[in-house]
C-alpha positions as CSV (number, residue, x, y, z in Angstrom):
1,X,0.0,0.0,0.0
2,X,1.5,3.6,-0.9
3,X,0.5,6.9,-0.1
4,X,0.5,10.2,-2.5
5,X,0.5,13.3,-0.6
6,X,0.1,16.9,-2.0
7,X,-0.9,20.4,-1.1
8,X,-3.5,22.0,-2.9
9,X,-1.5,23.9,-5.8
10,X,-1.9,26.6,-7.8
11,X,0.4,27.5,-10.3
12,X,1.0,29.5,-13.9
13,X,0.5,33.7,-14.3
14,X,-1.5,35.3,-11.5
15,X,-1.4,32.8,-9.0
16,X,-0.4,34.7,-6.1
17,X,-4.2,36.2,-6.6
18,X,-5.3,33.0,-5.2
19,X,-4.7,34.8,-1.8
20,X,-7.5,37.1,-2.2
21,X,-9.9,34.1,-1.7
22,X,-9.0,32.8,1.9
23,X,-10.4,33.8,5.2
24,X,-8.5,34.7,8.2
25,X,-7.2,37.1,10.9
26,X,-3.7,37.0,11.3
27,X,-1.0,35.6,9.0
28,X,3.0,35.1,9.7
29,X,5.2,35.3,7.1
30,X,8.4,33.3,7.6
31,X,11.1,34.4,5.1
32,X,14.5,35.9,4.8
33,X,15.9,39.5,4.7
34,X,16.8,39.0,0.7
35,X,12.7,38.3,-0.1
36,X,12.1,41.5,2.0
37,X,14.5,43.8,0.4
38,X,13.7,42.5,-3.3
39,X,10.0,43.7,-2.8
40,X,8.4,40.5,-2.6
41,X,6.3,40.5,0.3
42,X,4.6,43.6,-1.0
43,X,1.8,41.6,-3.4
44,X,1.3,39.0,-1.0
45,X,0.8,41.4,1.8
46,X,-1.7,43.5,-0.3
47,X,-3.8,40.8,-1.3
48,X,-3.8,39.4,2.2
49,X,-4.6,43.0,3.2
50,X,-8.1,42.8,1.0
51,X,-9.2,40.2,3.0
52,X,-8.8,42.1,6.1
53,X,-5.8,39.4,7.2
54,X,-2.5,41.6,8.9
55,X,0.1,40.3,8.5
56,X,3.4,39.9,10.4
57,X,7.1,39.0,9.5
58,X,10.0,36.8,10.9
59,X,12.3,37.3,8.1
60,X,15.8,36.3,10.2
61,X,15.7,32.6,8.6
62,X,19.5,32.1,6.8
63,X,20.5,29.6,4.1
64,X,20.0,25.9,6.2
65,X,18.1,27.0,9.1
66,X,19.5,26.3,12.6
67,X,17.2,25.1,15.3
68,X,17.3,28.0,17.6
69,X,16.4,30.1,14.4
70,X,13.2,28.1,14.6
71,X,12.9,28.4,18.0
72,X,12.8,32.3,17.8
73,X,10.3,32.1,14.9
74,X,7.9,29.4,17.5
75,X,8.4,32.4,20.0
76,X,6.9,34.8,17.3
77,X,4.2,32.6,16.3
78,X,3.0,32.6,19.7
79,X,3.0,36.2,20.3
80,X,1.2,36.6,17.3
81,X,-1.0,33.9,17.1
82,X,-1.7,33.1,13.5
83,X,-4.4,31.6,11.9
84,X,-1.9,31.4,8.9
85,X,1.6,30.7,8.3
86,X,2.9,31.4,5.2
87,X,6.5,30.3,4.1
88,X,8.0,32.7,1.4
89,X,11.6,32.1,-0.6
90,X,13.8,28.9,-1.2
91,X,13.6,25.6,0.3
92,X,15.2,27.0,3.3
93,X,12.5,29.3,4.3
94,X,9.9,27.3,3.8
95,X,11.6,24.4,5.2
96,X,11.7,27.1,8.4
97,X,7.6,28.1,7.8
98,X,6.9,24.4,8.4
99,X,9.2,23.5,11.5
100,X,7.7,26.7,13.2
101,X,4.0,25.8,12.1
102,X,4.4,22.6,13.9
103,X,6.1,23.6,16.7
104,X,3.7,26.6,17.5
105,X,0.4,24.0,17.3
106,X,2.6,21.2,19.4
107,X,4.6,23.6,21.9
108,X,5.1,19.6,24.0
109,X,7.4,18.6,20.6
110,X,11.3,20.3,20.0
111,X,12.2,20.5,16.4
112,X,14.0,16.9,16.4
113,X,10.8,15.1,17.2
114,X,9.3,15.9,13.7
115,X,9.3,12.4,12.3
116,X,6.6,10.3,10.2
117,X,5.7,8.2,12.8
118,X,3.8,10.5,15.4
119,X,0.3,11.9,15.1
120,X,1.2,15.5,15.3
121,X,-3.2,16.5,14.6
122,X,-2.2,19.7,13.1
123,X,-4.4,22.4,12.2
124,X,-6.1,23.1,15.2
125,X,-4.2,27.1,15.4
126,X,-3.3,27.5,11.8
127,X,-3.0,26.4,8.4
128,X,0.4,26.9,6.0
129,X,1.0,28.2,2.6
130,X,4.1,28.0,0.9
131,X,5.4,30.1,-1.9
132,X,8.6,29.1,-3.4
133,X,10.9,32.4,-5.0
134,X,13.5,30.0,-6.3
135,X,12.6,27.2,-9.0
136,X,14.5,24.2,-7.3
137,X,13.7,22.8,-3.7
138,X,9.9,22.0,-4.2
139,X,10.0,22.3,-0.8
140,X,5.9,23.7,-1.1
141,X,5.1,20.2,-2.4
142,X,6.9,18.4,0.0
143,X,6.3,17.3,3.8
144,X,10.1,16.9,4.3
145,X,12.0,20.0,6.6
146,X,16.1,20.2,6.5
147,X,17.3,22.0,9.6
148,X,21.0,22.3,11.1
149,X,22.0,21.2,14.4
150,X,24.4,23.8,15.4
151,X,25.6,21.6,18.0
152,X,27.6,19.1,15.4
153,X,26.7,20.7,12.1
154,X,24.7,18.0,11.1
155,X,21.9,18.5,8.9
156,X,18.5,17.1,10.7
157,X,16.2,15.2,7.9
158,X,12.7,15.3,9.5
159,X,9.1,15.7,8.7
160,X,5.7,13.7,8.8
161,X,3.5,13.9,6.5
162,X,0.8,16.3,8.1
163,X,3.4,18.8,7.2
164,X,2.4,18.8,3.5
165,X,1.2,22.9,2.9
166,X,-2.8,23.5,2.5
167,X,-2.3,25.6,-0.2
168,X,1.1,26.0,-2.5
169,X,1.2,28.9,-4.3
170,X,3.8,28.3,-7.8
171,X,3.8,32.0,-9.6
172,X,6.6,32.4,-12.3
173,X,6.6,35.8,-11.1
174,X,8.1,35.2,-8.3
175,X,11.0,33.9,-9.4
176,X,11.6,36.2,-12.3
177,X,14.3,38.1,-10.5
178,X,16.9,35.2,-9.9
179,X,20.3,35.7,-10.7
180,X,21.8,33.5,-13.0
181,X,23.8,31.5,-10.5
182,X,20.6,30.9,-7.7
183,X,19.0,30.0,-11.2
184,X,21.8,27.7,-11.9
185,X,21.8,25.8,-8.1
186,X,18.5,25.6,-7.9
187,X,17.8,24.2,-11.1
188,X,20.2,21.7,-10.6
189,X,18.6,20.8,-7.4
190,X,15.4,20.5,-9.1
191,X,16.9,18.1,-11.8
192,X,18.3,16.2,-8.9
193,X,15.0,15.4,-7.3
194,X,13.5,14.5,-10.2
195,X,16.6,11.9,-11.0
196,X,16.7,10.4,-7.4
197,X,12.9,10.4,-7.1
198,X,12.7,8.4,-10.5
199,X,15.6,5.7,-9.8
200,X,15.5,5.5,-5.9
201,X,13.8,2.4,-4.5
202,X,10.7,3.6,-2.9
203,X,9.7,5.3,-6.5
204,X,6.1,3.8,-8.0
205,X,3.5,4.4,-10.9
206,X,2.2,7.8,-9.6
207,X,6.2,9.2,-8.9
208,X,7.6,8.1,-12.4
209,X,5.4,10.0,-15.2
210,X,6.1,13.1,-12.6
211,X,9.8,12.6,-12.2
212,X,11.0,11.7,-16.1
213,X,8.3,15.0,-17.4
214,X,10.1,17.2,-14.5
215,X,13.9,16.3,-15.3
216,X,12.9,16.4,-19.2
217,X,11.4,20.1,-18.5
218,X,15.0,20.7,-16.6
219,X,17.4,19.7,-19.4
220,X,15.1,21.9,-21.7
221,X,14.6,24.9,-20.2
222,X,16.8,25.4,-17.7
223,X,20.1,26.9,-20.1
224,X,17.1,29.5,-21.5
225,X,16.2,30.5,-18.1
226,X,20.0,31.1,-17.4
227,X,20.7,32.3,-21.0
228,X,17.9,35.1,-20.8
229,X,16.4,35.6,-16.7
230,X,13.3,37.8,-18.5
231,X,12.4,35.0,-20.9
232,X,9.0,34.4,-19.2
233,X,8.4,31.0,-20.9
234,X,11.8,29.3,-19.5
235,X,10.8,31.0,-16.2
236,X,7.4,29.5,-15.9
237,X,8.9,25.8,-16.8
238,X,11.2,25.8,-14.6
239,X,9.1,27.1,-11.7
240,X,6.6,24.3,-12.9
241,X,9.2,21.8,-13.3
242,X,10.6,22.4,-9.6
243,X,6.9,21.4,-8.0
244,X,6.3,18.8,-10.5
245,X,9.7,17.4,-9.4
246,X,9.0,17.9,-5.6
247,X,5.5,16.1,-6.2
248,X,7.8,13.2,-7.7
249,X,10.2,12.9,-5.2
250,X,8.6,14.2,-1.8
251,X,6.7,10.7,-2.7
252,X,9.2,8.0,-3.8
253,X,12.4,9.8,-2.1
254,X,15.4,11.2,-2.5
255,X,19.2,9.1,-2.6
256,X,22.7,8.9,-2.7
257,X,23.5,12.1,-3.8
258,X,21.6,14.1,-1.4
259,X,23.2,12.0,1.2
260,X,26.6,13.3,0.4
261,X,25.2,17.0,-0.8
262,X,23.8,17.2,2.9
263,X,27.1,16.1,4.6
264,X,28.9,18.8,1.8
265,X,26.4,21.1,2.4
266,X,27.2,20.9,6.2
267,X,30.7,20.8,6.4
268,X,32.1,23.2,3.8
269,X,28.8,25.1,3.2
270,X,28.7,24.8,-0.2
271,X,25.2,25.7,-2.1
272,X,22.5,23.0,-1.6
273,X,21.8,22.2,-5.0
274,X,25.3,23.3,-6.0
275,X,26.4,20.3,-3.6
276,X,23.7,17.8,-5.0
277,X,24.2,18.5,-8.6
278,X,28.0,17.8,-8.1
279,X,27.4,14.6,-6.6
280,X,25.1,13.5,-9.0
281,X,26.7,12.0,-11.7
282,X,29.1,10.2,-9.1
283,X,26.2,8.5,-7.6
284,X,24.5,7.5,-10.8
285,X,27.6,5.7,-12.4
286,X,27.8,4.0,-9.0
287,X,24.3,3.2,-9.5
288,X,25.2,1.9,-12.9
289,X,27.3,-0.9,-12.1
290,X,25.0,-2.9,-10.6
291,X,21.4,-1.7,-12.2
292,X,21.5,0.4,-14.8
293,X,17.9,-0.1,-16.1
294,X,16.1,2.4,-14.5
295,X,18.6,5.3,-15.0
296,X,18.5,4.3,-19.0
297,X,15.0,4.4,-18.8
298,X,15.1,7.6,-17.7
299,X,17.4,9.1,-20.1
300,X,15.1,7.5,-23.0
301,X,12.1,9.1,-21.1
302,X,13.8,12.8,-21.3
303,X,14.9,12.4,-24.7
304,X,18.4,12.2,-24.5
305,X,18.7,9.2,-26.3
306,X,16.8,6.2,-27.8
307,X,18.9,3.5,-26.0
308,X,18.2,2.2,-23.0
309,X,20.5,-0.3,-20.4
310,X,23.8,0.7,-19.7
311,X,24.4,2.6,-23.1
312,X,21.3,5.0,-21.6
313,X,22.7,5.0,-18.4
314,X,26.0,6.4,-19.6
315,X,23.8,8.9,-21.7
316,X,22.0,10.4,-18.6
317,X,25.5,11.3,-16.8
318,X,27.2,12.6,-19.8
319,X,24.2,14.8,-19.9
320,X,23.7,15.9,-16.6
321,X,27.7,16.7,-16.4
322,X,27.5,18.5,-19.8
323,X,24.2,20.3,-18.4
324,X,26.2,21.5,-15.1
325,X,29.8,22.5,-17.3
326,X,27.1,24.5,-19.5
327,X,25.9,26.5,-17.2
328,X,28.9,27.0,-15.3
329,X,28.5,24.9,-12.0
330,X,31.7,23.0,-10.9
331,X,32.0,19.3,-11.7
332,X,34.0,18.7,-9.6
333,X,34.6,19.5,-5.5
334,X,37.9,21.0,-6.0
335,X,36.5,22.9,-8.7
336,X,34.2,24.2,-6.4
337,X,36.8,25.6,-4.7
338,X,37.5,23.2,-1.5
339,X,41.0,23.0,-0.7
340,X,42.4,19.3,-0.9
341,X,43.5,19.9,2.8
342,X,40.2,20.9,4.2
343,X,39.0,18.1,2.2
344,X,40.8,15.4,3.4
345,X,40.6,16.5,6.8
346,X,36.5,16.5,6.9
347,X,36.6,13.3,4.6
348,X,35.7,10.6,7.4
349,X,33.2,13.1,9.1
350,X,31.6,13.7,5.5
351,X,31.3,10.1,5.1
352,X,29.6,9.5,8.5
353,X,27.1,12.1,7.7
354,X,26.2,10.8,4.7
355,X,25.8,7.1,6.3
356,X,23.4,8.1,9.1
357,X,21.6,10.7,6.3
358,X,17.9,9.3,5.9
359,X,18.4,9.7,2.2
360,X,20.6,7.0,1.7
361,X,18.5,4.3,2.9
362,X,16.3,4.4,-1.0
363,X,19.7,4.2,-2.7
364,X,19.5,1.9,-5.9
365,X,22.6,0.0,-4.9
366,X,23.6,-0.5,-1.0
367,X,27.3,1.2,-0.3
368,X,29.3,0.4,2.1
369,X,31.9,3.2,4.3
370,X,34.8,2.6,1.9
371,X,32.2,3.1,-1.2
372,X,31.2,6.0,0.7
373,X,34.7,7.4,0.8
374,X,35.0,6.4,-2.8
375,X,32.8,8.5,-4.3
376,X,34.2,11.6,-2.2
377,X,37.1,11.5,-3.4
378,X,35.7,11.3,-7.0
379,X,33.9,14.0,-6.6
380,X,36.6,15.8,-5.4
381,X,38.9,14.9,-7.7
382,X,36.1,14.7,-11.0
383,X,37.3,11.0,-11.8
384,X,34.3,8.8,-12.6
385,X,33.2,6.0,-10.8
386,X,34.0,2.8,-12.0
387,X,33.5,0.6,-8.8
């Protein structure tokens, strides 16, 4: 038996309208200080503002939100007492929206007790909305949260899935004032999910069609998005591509190469989807050794090639690296500008990270701690995996 969870979406030109239709008193907006000083609070505020809904801000969430971050947004929350939370920005923003929406209707629960196996009976103060300004994470489709420990570092994978938004708001205008390297990350990340979510082990009928049309869209679009940041058409893909793709994988699951992006991500702070885009094409040859059929499949499915097997397999990493080296994202981590040093020095710590990462456990092919190490070094260094 499987379960498909999703928010209640709306998406293309105009979307953000939407907002003049719900009822309420009080709304918080979780975001960060860039969304503010772009202008983009100002439409959703106004529409709010029709229904008679005021609104306040917590807009001190940073790039992979700490927990004592969420713990000053909770605080907020219940001085303010929202009947709506509404998550604004990138994944990590909303990621923040839905630890602090949980945590303000169960004030018993700290942020590490967010797990899938609790009855958390939600909704009882507020409701969420989430409204993605990057076209990557799909974090509004999603019940999953990423937030740091600050104690160790470590990046906490958590979520259930009462945590899914009531309402997920996907307006390509939004997004329309990315720069060409956020564009670049979080399109990667996007193409990522859809990957993982297609060829990771817990993917099923309803997860595929989503998954192969989402990475398609990516390999498309995203070089015209990057090529030409006005170019309305690329923009609106893209943003659709990044739900569709967080649709796929928030219900199959992500793998190996978020695993090691998370453990990157944490220890040298590199860009999420930066991180996971790298790692990628490390993971998928690893992948290939052992069961390449899924991952030719795909690359069949996107229209990279007409061959499937091994030959496919082989397709879909050449594209992906040929993708990234187009846009100019590093292949490679010492490309990305880790010193060998540093890197050799955080290798075993990466390596644990990525073992005890709930991400690995849908990996297509099991790896083992020297694997692990393996395919950092290979990323570091850009050699391809042939183990």
């Amino acid at each position: 038996m499987w379960t498909f969870s999703s928010p209640r979406i709306v998406f293309g030109e105009d979307a953000l309208d939407t907002l003049s239709e719900i009822s309420g008193k009080k709304a918080l907006i979780v975001t960060d200080a860039g969304v503010v000083s772009l202008g983009l609070l100002e439409p959703i505020i106004q529409r709010l503002a029709r229904r008679r809904i005021r609104c306040e801000i917590f807009d001190d969430v940073t790039p992979d939100p700490a927990v004592p971050t969420i713990e000053q947004g909770v605080a907020k929350a219940l001085n303010v007492e929202p009947d709506w939370v509404v998550g604004v920005g990138g994944g990590s923003a909303m990621d923040a929206a839905k630890a602090i929406w949980v945590l303000y209707e169960r004030t018993d629960l700290a942020a590490a007790d967010i797990n899938p196996f609790i009855d958390l009976g939600l909704r009882r103060k507020a409701r969420l909305i989430t409204i993605p300004t990057t076209s990557g994470t799909g974090s509004e489709a999603t019940w999953m949260i990423v937030l740091t420990d600050p104690a160790d570092g470590r990046k906490l994978g958590l979520g259930n899935r009462e945590c899914v938004a009531d309402l997920a708001i996907v307006d390509p205008a939004m997004a329309m004032g990315m720069p060409p390297q956020l564009t670049a990350d979080t399109g990667l990340d996007a193409l990522a999910h859809a990957i993982e979510g297609y060829t990771c082990t817990w993917r099923s009928d309803l997860t595929d069609g989503l998954c192969a049309h989402a990475a398609a869209e990516v390999f498309e679009h995203l070089p015209r998005a990057i090529a030409d940041g006005s170019n309305v058409d690329a923009r609106t893909r893209m943003h659709n591509a990044a739900t569709t793709a967080g649709l796929g994988f928030g219900n199959a699951f992500a793998s190996l190469a978020h695993a090691m992006g998370h453990a990157i991500g944490a220890v040298h702070h590199l860009p999420h989807g930066r991180a996971v885009g790298l790692c990628l094409p490390f993971t998928l040859e690893f992948v290939a050794q052992t069961a390449p059929e899924r991952l030719g499949r795909l690359a069949r499915l996107a229209g990279l090639t007409t061959h499937e097997g091994g030959s496919g397999a082989q397709v879909l990493v050449n594209a992906i690296r040929h993708l990234a080296g187009g846009i100019g994202n590093p292949l490679s981590l010492s490309d990305a500008g880790i010193e060998q040093d540093a890197f050799e020095a955080s290798l075993e710590t990466m390596v644990g990270m990525a073992e005890n990462d709930t991400q690995i456990i849908t990996a297509a092919r099991s790896v083992s701690s020297g694997e692990l190490r393996l395919l950092f070094e290979s990323a570091y260094d850009g050699r391809s995996v042939s183990f």
